[in-house]
N, C-alpha and C positions, 0 to 999 in steps of 0.2 A: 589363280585359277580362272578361266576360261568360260565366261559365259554363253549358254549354247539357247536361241530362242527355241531350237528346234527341240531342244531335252524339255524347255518348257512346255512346250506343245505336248508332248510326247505322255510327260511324266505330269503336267499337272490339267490341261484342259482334257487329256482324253481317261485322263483316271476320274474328274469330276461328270464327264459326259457318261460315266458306267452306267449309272441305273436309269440316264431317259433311253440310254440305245439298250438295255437290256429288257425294258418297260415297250419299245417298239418293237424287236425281235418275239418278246412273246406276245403281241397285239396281234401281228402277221400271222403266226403260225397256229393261233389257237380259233374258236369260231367264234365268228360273230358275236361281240355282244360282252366275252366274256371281262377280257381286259381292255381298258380305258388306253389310246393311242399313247397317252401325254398324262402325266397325273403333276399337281404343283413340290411333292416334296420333292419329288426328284430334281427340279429346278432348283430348289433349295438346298440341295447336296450342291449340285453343283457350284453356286456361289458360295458356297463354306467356303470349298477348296479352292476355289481359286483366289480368296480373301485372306486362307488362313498360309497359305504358298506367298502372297505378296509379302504378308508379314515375318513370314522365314526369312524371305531371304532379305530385303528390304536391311535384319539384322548384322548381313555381312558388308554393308556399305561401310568406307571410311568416314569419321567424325566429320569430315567440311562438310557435309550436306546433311547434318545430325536436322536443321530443321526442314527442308522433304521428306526425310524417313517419320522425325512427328505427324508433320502432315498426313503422311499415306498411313501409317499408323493408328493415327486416328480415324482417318475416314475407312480403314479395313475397319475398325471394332464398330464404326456403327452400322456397318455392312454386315457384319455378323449379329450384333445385337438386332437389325432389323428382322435376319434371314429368320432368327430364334423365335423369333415373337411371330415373325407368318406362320414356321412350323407347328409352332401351339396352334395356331388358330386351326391350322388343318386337322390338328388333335382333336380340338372341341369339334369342326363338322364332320369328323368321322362316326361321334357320338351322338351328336344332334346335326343335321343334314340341314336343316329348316334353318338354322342360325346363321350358315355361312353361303356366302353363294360360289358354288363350285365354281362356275364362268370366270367370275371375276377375280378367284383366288388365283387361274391356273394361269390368267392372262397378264396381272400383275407380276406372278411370281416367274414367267418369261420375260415379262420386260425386264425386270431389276436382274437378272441373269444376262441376259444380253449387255445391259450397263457394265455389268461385273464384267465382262469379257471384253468389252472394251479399254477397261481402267486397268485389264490387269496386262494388255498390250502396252497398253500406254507405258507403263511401271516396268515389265519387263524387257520395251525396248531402251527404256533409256538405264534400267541396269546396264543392259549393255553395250552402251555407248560408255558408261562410264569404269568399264571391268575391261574395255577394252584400251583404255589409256593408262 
């Protein structure tokens, strides 16, 4: 089977991109004030998915490279156990405001999304460099 970066694209960065573009479509259209442009979980969906797609497919590799799939393996689960533990944390500032700082929550949990979008280039170019020999 035939790896397609573009079904990657397609089927997993713009399925985890749903709720910030869905989160700015209703920013635009409602008034002022009401909805937040950017909110942090949304960023946080997004690297689920693109962490929890690495380690799908990541599955289908042949045994000679069984230790880069540990590797990426590993570094998907701590990418999710990270994303899990910022989620909470947006849980508790949504109940207590004063405890977390929104700025900082929604700017971190961009960057570690942008990371994620890099690493999951990374992983799914060289799937297929190797689904293509």
């Amino acid at each position: 089977m035939r790896f397609s970066k573009s079904k990657w694209l397609a089927y997993t960065l713009f399925v985890g991109l749903i709720p910030v573009l869905t989160r700015l479509i209703a920013w635009l259209i409602t008034n002022a004030g009401v909805i937040e442009p950017f909110a942090a979980p949304d960023f946080i969906v997004l690297g689920l998915v693109l962490h929890v797609s690495i380690i799908n497919e990541i599955e289908h590799l042949p045994a000679r490279v069984k230790e880069w799939k540990t590797l990426q393996n590993g570094a998907s689960l701590i990418f999710v156990s990270v994303y899990s533990t910022l989620y909470a944390f947006t849980l508790v500032g949504e109940r207590h405001a004063s405890l977390i700082d929104a700025t900082g929550m929604l700017g971190s949990c961009i960057a570690l999304a942008m990371v994620s979008i890099a690493l999951s280039a990374l992983v799914f170019r060289r799937l297929s460099k190797w689904r293509m020999t």
